[in-house]
C-alpha positions as CSV (number, residue, x, y, z in Angstrom):
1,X,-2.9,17.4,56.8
2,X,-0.4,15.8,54.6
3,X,-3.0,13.4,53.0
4,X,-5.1,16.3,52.2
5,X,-2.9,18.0,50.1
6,X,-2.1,14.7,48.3
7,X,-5.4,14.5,47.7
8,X,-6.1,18.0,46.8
9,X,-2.8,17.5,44.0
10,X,-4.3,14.3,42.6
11,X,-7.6,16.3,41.8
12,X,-5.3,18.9,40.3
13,X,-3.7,16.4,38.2
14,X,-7.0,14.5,37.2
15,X,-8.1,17.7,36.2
16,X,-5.2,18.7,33.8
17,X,-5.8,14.9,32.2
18,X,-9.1,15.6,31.8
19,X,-8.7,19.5,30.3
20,X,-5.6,17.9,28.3
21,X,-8.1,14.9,27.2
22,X,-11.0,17.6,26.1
23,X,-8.6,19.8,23.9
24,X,-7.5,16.7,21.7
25,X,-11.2,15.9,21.6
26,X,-11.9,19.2,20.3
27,X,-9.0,19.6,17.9
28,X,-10.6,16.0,16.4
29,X,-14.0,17.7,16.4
30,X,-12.7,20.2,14.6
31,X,-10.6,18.3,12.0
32,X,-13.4,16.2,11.4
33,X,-15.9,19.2,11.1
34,X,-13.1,21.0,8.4
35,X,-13.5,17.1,6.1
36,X,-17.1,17.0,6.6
37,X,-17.4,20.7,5.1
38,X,-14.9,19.7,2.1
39,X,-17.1,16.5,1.7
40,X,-20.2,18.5,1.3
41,X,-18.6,20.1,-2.1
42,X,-18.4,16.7,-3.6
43,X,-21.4,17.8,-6.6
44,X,-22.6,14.3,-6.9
45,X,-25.4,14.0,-4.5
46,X,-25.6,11.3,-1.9
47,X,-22.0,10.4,-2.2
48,X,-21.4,13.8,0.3
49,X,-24.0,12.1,2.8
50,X,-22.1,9.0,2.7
51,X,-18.4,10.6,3.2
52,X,-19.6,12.6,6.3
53,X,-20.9,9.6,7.5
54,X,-17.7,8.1,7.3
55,X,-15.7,10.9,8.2
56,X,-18.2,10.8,12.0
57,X,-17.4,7.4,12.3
58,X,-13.9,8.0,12.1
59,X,-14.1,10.8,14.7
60,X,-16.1,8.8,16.7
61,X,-13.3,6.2,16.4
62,X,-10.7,8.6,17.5
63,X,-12.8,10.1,20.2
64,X,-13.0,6.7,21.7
65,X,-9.6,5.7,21.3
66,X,-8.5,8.6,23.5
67,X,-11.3,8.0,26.0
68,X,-10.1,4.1,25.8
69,X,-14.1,3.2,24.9
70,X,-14.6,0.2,23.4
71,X,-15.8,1.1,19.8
72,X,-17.3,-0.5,16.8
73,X,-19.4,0.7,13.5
74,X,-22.4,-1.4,14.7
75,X,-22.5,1.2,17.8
76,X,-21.6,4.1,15.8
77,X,-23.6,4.2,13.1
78,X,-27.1,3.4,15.2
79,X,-26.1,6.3,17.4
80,X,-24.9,8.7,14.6
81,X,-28.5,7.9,12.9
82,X,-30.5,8.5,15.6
83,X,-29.0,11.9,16.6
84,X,-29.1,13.2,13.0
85,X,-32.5,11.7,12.6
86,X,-34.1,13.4,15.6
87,X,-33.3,16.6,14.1
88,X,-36.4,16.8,12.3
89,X,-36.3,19.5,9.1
90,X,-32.7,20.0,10.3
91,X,-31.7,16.3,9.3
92,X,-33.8,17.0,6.3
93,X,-31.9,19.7,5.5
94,X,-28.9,17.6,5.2
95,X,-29.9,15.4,2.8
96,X,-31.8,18.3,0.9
97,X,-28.6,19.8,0.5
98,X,-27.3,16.8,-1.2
99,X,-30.4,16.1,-3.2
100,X,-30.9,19.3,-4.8
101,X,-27.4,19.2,-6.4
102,X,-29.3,16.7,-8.6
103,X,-31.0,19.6,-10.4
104,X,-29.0,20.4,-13.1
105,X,-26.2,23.9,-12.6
106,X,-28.4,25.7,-10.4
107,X,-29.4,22.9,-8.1
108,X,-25.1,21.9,-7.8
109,X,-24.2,25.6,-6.8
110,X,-27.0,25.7,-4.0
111,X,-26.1,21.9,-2.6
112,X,-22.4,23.1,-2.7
113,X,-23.2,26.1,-0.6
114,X,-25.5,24.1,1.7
115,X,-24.3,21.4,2.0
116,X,-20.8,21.9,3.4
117,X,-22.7,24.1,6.8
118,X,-25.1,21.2,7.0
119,X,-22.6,18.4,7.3
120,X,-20.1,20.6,9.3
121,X,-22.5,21.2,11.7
122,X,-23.9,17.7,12.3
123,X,-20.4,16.8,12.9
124,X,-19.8,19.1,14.8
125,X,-22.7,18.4,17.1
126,X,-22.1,14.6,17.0
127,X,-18.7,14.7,18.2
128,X,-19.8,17.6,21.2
129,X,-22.3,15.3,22.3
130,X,-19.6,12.3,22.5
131,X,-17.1,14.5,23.8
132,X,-19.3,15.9,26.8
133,X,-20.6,11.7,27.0
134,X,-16.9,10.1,27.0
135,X,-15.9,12.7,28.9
136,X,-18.5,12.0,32.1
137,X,-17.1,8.5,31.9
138,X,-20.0,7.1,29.6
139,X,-19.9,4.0,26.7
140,X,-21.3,3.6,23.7
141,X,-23.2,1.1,25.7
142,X,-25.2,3.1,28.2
143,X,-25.6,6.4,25.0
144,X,-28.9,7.6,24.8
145,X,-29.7,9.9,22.6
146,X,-33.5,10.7,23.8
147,X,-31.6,12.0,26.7
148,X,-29.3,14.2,24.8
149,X,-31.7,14.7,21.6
150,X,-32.7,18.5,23.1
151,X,-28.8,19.1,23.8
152,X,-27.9,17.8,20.3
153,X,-30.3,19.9,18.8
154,X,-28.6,23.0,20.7
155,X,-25.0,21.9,19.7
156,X,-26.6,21.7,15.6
157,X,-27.2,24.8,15.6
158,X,-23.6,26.2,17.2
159,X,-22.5,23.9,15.0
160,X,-23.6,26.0,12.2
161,X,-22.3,29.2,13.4
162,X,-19.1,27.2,13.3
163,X,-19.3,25.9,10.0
164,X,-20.4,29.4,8.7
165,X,-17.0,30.8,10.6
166,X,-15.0,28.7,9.4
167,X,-16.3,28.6,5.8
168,X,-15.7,32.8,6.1
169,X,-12.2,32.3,7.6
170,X,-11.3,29.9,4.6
171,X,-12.3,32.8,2.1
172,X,-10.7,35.5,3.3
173,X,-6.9,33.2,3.9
């Protein structure tokens, strides 16, 4: 009887780890989402693209830092293209947001309204679809994102309901 309540308390203690684990992963999510958003101001398109980019690698980074996974840019950036790219018109819309910033006045003020949502919510989704991945005990070695490319898709678009909240939050502070 005794063994089963020390197994039954070393579940319960895995399990706080693991809940403890998931809300730092989600406070980096979060951070990172809130940089992506103030990258996609930047007016000059393509350099916005690039800084979200960096700013998911870094999140990646972190992510698997606290999930002890191995990491490296020649794993993240593959898997970061991949997801984004499988979004169809939604990655489009990404690097629309940035491009039309290249039309003068008009074209900045729409990319700088776009733009931030866009990138918050690919970040947003990215570091979900790690979290959930890390989290199940998985590597960037065995990631697949034609398994997860449905899910990802999903998480993009509560990633812009996110990005939109926030972005209302930051007006009215």
């Amino acid at each position: 009887m005794a063994n089963s309540n020390e197994e039954e308390q070393t579940k319960e203690d895995l399990s706080g780890i693991s809940k403890t684990k998931e809300m730092e992963g989600n406070g980096i999510i979060k951070n990172s989402v809130l940089w992506s958003m103030g990258v996609g101001l930047i007016p000059v398109p393509v350099v916005d693209v690039l800084g979200t980019t960096a700013i998911q690698l870094r999140m990646l980074q972190q992510l698997s830092k606290l999930y002890e996974v191995d990491f490296s840019e020649n794993w993240g950036k593959p898997a970061i293209g991949s997801l984004v790219g499988g979004l169809g018109s939604g990655g489009l819309a990404r690097v629309g947001a940035s491009a039309i910033k290249m039309v003068p006045f008009v074209g900045t003020i729409a990319g700088m309204i776009s733009s931030p949502l866009a990138s918050g919510a690919s970040t947003y989704a990215i570091g979900k679809v790690f979290l959930q991945h890390f989290e199940s005990g998985g590597t960037f070695l065995d990631f697949n994102p034609e398994k997860v490319r449905g899910h990802f898709k999903k998480l993009y678009q509560e990633g812009k309901l996110a990005a939109a909240k926030i972005k209302t939050n930051l007006k009215s502070a």
